[in-house]
C-alpha positions in Angstrom: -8.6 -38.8 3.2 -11.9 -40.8 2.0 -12.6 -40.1 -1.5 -15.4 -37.5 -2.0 -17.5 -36.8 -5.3 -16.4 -33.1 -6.8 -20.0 -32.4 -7.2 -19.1 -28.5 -8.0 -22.6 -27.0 -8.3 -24.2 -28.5 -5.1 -20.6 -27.1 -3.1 -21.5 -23.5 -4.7 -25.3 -24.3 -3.7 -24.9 -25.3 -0.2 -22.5 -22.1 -0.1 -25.2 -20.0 -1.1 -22.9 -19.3 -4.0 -24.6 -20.1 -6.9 -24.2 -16.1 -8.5 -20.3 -17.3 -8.3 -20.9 -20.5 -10.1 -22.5 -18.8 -13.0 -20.1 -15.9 -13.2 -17.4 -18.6 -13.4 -19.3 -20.7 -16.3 -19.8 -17.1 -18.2 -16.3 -15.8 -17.9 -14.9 -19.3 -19.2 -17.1 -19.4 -22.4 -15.5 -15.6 -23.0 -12.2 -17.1 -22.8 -12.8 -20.2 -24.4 -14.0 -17.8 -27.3 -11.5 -16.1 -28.1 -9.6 -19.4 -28.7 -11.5 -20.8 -32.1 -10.1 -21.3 -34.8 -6.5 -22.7 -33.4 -5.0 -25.7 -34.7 -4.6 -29.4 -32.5 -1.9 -31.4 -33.5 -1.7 -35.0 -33.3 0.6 -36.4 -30.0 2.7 -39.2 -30.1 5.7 -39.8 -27.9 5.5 -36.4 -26.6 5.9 -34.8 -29.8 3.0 -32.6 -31.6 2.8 -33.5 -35.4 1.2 -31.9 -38.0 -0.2 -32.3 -41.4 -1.7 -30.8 -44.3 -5.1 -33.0 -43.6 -7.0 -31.0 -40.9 -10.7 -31.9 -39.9 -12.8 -28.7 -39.3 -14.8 -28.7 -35.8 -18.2 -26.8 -35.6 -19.9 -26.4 -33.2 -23.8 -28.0 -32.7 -24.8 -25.0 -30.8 -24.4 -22.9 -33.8 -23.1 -24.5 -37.3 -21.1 -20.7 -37.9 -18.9 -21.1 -35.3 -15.9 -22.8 -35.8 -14.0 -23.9 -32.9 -10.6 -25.3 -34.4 -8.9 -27.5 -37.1 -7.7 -30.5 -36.1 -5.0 -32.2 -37.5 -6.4 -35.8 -38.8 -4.3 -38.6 -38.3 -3.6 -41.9 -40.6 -2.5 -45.2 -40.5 0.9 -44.5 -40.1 0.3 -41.8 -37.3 -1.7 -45.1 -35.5 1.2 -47.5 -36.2 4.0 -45.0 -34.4 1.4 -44.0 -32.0 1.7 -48.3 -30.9 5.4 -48.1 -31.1 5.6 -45.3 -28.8 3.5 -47.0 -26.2 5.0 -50.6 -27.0 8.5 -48.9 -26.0 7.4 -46.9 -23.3 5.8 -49.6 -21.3 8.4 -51.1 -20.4 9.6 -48.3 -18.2 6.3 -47.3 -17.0 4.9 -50.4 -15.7 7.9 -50.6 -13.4 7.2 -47.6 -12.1 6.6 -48.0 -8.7 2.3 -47.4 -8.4 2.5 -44.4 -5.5 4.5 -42.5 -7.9 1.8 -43.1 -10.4 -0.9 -42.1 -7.6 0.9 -39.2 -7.4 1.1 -38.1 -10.8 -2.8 -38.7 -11.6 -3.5 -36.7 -7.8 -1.3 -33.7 -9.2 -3.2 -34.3 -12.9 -6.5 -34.4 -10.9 -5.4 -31.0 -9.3 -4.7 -29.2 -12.7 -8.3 -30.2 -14.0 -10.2 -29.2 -10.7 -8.1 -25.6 -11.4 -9.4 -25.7 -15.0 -13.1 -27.3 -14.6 -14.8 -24.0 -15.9 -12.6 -24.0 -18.9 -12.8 -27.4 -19.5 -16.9 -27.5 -19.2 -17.1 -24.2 -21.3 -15.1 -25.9 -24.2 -17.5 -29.0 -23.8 -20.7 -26.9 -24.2 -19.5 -25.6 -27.3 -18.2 -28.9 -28.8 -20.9 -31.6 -27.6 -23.8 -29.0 -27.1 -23.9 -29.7 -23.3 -25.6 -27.0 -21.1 -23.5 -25.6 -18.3 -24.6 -27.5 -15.4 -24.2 -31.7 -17.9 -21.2 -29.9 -18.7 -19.2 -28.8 -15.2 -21.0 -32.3 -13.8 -19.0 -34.5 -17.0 -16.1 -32.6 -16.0 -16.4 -33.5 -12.5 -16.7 -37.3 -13.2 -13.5 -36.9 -15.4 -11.6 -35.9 -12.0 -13.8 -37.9 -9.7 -12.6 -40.3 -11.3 -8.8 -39.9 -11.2 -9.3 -39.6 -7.5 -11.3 -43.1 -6.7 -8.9 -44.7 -9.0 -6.4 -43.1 -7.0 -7.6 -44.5 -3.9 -8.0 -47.7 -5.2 -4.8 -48.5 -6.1 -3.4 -47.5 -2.6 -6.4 -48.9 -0.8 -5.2 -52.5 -2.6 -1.5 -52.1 -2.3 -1.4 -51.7 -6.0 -2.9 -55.2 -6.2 -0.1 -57.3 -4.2 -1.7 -59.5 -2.0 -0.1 -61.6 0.5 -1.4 -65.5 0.2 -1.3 -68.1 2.5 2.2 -69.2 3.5 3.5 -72.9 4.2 7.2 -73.6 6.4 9.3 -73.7 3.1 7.3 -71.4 0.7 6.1 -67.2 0.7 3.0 -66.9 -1.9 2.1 -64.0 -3.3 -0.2 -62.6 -5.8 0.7 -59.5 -8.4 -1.5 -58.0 -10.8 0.4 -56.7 -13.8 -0.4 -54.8 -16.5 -1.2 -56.2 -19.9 0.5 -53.8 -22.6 -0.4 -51.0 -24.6 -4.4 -50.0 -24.8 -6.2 -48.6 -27.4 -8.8 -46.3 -26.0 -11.6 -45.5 -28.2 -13.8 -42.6 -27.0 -17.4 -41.6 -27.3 -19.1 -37.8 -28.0 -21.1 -37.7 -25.1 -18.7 -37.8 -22.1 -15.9 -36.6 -24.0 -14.3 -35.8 -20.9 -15.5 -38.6 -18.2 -15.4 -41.1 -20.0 -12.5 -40.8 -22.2 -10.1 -39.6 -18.8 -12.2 -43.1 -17.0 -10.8 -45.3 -19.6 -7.5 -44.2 -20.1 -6.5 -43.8 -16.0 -8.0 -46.7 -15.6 -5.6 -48.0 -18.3 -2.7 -45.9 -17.0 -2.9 -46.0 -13.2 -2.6 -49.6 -13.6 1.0 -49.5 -15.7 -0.4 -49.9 -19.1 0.4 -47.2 -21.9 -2.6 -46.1 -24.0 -3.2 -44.7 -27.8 -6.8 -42.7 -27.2 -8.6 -42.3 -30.5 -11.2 -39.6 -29.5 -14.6 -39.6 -30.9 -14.4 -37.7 -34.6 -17.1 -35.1 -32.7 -15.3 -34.3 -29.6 -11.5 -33.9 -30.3 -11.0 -30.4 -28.8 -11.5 -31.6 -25.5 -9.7 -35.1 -25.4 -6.9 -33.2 -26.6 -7.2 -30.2 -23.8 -7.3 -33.6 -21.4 -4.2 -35.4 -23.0 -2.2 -32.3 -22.7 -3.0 -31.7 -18.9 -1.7 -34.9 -18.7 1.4 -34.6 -20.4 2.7 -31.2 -19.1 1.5 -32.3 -15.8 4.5 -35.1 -16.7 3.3 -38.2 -17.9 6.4 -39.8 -19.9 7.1 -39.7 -23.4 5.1 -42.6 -25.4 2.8 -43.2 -22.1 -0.2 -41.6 -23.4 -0.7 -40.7 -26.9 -3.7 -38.9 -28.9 -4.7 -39.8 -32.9 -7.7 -38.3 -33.8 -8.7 -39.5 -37.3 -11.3 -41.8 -39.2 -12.6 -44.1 -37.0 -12.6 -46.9 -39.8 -8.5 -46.5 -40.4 -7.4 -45.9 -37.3 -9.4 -48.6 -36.1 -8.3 -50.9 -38.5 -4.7 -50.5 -37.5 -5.7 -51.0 -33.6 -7.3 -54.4 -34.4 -4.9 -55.9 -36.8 -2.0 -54.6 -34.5 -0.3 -57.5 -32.5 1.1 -55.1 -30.0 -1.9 -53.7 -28.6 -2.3 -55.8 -25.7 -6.1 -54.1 -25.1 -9.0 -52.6 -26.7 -11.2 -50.1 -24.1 -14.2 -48.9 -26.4 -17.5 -47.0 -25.4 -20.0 -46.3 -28.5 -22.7 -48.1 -30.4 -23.5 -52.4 -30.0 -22.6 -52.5 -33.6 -19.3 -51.1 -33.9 -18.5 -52.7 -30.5 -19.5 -56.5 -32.0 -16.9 -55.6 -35.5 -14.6 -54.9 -32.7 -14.6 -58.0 -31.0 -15.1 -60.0 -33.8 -12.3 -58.6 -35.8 -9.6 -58.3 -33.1 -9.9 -62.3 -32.4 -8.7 -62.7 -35.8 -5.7 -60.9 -35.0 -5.0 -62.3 -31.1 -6.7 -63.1 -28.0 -7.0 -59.9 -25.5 -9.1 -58.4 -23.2 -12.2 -55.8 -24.8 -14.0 -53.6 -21.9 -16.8 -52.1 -23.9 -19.9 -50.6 -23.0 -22.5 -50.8 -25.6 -25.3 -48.6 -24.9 -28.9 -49.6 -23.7 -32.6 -48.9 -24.4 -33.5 -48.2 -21.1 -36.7 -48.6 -19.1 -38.8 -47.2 -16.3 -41.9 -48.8 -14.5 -44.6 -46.5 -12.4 -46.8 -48.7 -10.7 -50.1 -47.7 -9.2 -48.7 -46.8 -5.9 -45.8 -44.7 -7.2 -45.6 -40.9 -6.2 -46.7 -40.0 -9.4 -45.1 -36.3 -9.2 -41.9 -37.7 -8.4 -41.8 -40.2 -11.6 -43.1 -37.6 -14.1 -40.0 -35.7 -13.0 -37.7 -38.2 -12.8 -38.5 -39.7 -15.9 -38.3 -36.5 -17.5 -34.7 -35.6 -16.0 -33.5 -39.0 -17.2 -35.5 -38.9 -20.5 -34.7 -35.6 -22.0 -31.2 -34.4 -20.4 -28.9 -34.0 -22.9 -31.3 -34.6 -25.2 -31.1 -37.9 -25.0 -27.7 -38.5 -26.1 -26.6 -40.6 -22.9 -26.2 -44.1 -23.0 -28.2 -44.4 -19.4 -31.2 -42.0 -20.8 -34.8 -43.2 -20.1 -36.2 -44.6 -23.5 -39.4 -46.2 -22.7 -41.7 -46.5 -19.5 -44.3 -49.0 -18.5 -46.9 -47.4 -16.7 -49.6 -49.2 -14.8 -53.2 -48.5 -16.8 -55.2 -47.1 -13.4 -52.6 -44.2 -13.2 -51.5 -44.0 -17.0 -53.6 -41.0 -17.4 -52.7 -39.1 -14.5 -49.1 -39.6 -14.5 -49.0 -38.5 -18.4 -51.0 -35.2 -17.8 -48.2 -35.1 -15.1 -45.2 -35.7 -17.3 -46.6 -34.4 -20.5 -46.7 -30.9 -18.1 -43.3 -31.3 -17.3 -41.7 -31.5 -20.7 -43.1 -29.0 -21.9 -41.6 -26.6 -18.9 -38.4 -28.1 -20.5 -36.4 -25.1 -22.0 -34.5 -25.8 -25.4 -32.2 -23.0 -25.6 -28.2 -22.6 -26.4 -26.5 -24.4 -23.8 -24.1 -21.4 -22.6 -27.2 -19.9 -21.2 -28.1 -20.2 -17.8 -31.8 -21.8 -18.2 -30.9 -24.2 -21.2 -32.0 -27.7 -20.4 -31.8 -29.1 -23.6 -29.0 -28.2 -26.0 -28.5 -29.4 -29.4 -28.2 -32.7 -30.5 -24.8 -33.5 -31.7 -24.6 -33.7 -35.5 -26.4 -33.7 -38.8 -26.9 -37.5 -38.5 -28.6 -37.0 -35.2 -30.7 -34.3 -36.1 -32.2 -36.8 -39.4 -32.5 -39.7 -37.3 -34.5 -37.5 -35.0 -36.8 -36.7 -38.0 -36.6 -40.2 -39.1 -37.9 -41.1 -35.8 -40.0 -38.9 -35.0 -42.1 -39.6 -38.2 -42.1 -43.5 -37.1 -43.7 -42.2 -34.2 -46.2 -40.3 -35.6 -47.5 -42.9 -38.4 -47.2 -45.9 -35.6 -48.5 -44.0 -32.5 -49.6 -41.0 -30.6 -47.3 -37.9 -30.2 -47.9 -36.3 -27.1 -45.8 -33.5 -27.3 -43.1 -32.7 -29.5 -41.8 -34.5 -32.8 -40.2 -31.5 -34.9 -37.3 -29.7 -35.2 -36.3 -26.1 -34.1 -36.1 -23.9 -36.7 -36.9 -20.2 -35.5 -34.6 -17.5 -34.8 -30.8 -19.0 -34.5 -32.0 -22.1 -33.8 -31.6 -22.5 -37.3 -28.0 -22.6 -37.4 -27.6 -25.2 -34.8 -29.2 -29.0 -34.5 -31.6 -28.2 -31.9 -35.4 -30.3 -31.5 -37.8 -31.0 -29.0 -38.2 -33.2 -26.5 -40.7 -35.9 -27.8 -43.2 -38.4 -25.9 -45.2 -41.3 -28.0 -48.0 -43.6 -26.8 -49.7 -46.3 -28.4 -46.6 -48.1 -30.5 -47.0 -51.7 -31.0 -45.2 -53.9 -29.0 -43.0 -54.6 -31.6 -42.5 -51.5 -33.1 -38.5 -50.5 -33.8 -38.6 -47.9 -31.5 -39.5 -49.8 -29.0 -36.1 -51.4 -29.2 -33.4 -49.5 -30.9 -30.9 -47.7 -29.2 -32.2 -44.1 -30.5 -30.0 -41.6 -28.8 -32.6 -38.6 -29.1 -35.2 -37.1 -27.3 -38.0 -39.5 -28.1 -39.8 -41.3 -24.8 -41.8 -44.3 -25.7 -45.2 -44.8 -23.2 -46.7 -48.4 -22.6 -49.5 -49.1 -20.2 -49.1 -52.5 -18.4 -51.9 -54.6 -16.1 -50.1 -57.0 -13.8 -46.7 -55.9 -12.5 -45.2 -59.3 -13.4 -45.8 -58.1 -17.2 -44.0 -54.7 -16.8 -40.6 -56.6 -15.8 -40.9 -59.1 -18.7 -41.6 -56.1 -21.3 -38.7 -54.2 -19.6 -36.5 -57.3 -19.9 -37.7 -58.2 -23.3 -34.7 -55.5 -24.4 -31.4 -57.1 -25.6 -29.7 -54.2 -23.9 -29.4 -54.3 -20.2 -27.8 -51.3 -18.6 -29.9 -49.2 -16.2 -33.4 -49.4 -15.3 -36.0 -47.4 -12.9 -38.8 -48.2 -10.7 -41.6 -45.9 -8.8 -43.6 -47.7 -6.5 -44.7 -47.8 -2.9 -44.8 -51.5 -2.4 -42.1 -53.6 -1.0 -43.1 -56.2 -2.5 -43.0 -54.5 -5.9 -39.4 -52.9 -5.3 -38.2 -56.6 -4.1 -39.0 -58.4 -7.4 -37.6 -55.5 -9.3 -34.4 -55.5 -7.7 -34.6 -59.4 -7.6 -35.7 -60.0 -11.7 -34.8 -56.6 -13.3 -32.0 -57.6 -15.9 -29.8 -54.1 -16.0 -26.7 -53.3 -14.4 -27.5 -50.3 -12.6 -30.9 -49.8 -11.1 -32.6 -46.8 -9.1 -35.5 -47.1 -6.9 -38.3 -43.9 -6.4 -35.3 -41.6 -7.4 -36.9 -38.0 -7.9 -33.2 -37.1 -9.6 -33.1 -39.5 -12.2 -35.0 -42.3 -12.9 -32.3 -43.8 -15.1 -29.4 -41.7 -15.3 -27.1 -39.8 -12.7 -24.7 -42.6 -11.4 -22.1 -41.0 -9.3 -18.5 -42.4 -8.9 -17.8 -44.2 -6.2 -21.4 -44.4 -5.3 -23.2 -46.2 -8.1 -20.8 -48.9 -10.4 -22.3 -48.5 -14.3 -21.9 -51.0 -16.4 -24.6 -53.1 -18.1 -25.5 -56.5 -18.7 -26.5 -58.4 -21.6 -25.5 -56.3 -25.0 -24.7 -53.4 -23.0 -21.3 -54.1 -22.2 -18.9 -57.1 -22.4 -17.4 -57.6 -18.4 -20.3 -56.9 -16.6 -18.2 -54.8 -14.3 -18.7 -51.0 -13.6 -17.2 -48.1 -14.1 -16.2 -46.1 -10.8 -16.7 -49.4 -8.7 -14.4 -51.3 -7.0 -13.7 -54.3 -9.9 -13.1 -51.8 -12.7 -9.4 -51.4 -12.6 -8.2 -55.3 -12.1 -9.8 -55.3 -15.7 -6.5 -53.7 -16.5 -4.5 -56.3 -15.4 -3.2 -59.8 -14.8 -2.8 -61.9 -12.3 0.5 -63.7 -11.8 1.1 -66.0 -8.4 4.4 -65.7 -7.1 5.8 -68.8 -5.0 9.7 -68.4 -3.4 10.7 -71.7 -1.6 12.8 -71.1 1.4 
C-alpha cells in the first residue's frame, strides 16, 4: 500500500464530520485532565526510575495548572542510559529490518488509536491549539509509516553491485551505534518520534533527552513504544538539564551519534565540543529567519493570508515560520491594508477552544523576549498592529501576546536577522526583484522561503537563486510553513542545518548509517 499522509482533520472534513472531530479533541482534554499532577519516571533499559529530584510542569495555557512532576535525571542516569543502548545494540541491529518494520507499523497503529489524547496532552504542555496539535501528532505517525516504507522500498539498504566471473559485490548500510536524540518544544511529538525512528528503524539504539518544556509527551511517546515491544536498552528517555546531560552525551565515547533540533548556538557547542571527544556523524537542524517576497503581480489576497498563516501560527514558535517579507513598493500599501486586516481577525484564545489560532507562547523567557522585541520594534520602526502582551481576564495566568507586524527597520536592524521565535513579522519594501532575492539571501539561515508572483520569469529565478532548503511558490496555505511528509523534504541550508538533507524525504534515513561494500570471490 503507497504511503498516505494522516492528515486527520481534512479526512473528518471531506466526511462532513467535522462536529465528530471536535467532540473527539473535547472529550480528550477531559481525560487528559483528570491525569495532572502524576509523576514520570525516568526509563532506562526498560526499567522506570525514580528520585527525590522532580521538575514541576505547568502549563503555558494557564500557569495554575499543573500537569505533572517529572522525575529529573543526572549524570549518572545519562551514563547507564549509554550502557543500556551500547549493550543492547548489539542484538538489535541484527535484527532482521522487516521485523523492525513491523514493530514501528504496530507502534504507528497504537498512536493513530491515541492521536486525540496525544494532541490534547500537547495543547496543554506546548500551548498548541487543537488543529497544530492533532496535525504535530499526525507527522509523528506519518512519519513512522514513510520511514517504514522506506526501509522496505530499499531492501533495508542492501543493494546488489555489479558482479565480475569470480566475484558477488554487494553494498550494506549498517547502523552506527547508540544516538543521542536531543529534542525540541515545539514538535514535541514529530519531531522527537522523526529523530528517534529514524535512528531506530535503521538498527541503531537511542538515549532521547526531551526538551526541559515538553517532557510529558516524549515520555507518553517512549512508552507507546516500549509496551508496544521495543527491547530493553533499545530506546531510552532522560529528561534533565540540558547542560549535564548534554555534557555526558558529548564527552561519551560510546555514543556513536548526536541527532539535535534547537537553536544555531547550542547546535555549534554541540559540534564543536563532541569533535574533542571523537569523530561522528551530527544531523541538526538549526532554525531559520525565514523570508517571503510579494511581487507586483502576486495575488495580493492570497499572500496576506499566507503570510499570515505562516507568520503567526503557533505564535511563531516554528522553526519554518514567516519572519520577514519583501514586498514590492507599487503594492506595499495594498497588500499591508490586506494583511494588517487579516491579523487582526487572528483570534488569541486558550488553545483547547475551538476558535484559538494563536495559543500561548511557551515560557517566561519567550514571553520577555517578546517584550524585548517588541520594544526594538517600536523605537527602530513602525508597529502596525500588535506589540503587547495579554493581560485581561485569564490571560493573565498564561504567556499569551499578540500577533505583531513592523515596517520601517533598518536594514540592519537585529530583528531583521535573529532567529526570534515569536509573533513579530518584519515588512521591507523592495524596487527591482533582483534586490528582494539578495535581501532574502543576505540571512545566514537558509531553511524555507516563499514567493507570490504571477511571472514565470519571477518564480524561475526564485527557485533558481533562492538559498533555503524548502521553498513554496503562490501557496495560499502557508507561505513558509506546512511541509508535509513524504511530500515536501525540510531541511535547510547554510546555518540551518548541518547535512542538507530533509526530514520525511527520501535521503534522511541513510544519515543513520554506513556504508560497507561486501566482495565474496568465487
Amino acid at each position: 500500500m503507497a504511503f498516505k499522509n494522516e492528515d486527520t482533520l481534512q479526512t473528518f472534513l471531506d466526511a462532513n464530520q467535522e462536529y465528530r472531530f471536535h467532540k473527539l479533541y473535547d472529550n480528550a482534554i477531559n481525560q487528559v485532565s483528570s491525569e495532572f499532577g502524576k509523576t514520570y519516571p525516568i526509563l532506562i533499559d526498560g526499567k522506570r526510575i525514580s528520585t527525590s529530584q522532580t521538575m514541576i510542569r505547568s502549563s503555558p495555557t494557564d500557569r495554575r495548572l499543573t500537569l505533572g512532576y517529572i522525575v529529573k535525571g543526572n549524570s549518572a542516569h545519562a551514563k547507564k542510559a549509554i550502557q543500556a543502548a551500547s549493550i543492547a545494540f548489539e542484538k538489535w541491529s541484527m535484527m532482521d529490518y522487516r521485523k523492525r518494520v513491523k514493530l514501528f507499523r504496530k507502534i504507528g497503529a497504537i498512536m493513530k488509536r491515541r492521536k486525540f489524547e496525544l494532541a490534547a496532552w500537547l495543547t496543554f504542555e506546548n500551548g498548541k491549539n487543537r488543529y497544530e496539535s492533532i496535525a504535530d501528532i499526525d507527522e509523528a505517525i506519518d512519519f513512522i509509516m514513510f520511514y517504514s516504507d522506506e526501509m522496505q522500498k530499499n531492501n533495508g539498504f542492501v543493494t546488489r553491485k555489479g558482479s565480475s566471473k569470480n566475484e558477488q559485490n554487494t553494498s550494506i548500510m549498517k547502523p552506527y551505534g547508540v544516538w543521542a536524540v536531543i529534542a525540541p518544544f515545539n514538535f514535541p511529538a514529530a519531531i522527537l518520534v522523526g529523530m528517534s525512528v529514524g535512528a531506530l528503524i535503521t538498527g541503531n539504539t537511542v538515549v532521547i533527552k526531551p526538551a526541559s518544556d515538553t517532557p510529558i509527551i516524549g515520555y507518553k511517546i517512549v512508552q507507546i513504544m516500549i509496551e508496544a515491544g521495543i527491547p530493553n536498552g533499545v530506546i531510552n528517555f532522560v529528561p534533565g538539564s540540558g547542560a549535564e546531560i548534554g555534557k555526558i552525551i558529548i564527552e561519551s565515547k560510546d555514543v556513536a551519534g548526536i541527532v539535535f533540533t534547537g537553536s544555531r548556538e547550542v547546535g555549534y557547542m554541540l559540534m564543536s565540543e563532541s569533535s574533542k571527544t571523537k569523530a561522528r556523524p551530527i544531523i541538526a537542524e538549526l532554525g531559520g529567519k525565514n523570508a517571503t517576497i510579494v511581487t507586483d503581480t502576486a495575488n495580493l489576497d492570497i499572500a496576506a493570508e499566507g503570510i499570515a498563516k505562516a507568520a503567526f501560527s503557533f505564535s511563531g514558535q516554528k522553526c519554518s515560520a514567516c519572519s520577514r517579507v519583501y514586498v514590492q513598493k507599487n503594492v506595499k500599501s495594498e497588500f499591508l491594508s490586506k494583511l494588517v486586516e487579516k491579523t487582526k481577525k487572528l483570534i488569541v484564545e486558550n488553545p483547547k477552544e475551538r476558535d484559538s489560532f494563536l495559543g500561548p507562547v511557551i515560557n517566561l523567557n519567550a514571553y520577555n523576549n517578546f517584550k524585548k522585541f517588541s520594544k526594538l520594534a517600536l523605537n527602530d520602526g513602525n508597529i502596525l498592529t500588535g506589540g503587547s502582551v495579554i493581560k485581561n481576564k485569564y490571560f493573565k495566568h498564561g504567556y499569551y501576546v499578540q500577533p505583531t507586524i513592523v515596517e520601517g527597520l533598518p536594514t540592519d536592524n537585529s530583528l531583521l536577522k535573529k532567529e526570534l521565535f515569536v509573533p513579530i513579522l518584519c515588512i521591507t519594501e523592495y524596487d527591482k526583484f533582483d534586490n528582494a532575492i539578495k535581501m532574502t539571501n543576505q540571512s545566514e539561515y537558509g531553511l524555507t522561503s516563499g514567493i507570490y508572483s504571477k511571472k514565470k520569469r519571477e518564480i524561475l529565478k526564485f527557485l533558481q537563486d533562492i538559498e533555503a532548503g524548502v521553498v513554496y511558490v503562490n501557496r495560499k496555505k502557508s507561505s513558509t510553513t506546512g511541509a508535509m511528509v513524504g511530500r515536501q523534504s525540510f531541511g535547510g541550508w547554510k546555518d540551518s542545518g548541518t547535512t542538507g538533507k530533509g526530514t520525511g524525504g527520501r535521503y534522511y534515513l541513510t544519515q543513520f548509517m554506513r556504508e560497507q561494500s561486501q566482495t565474496i570471490a568465487n
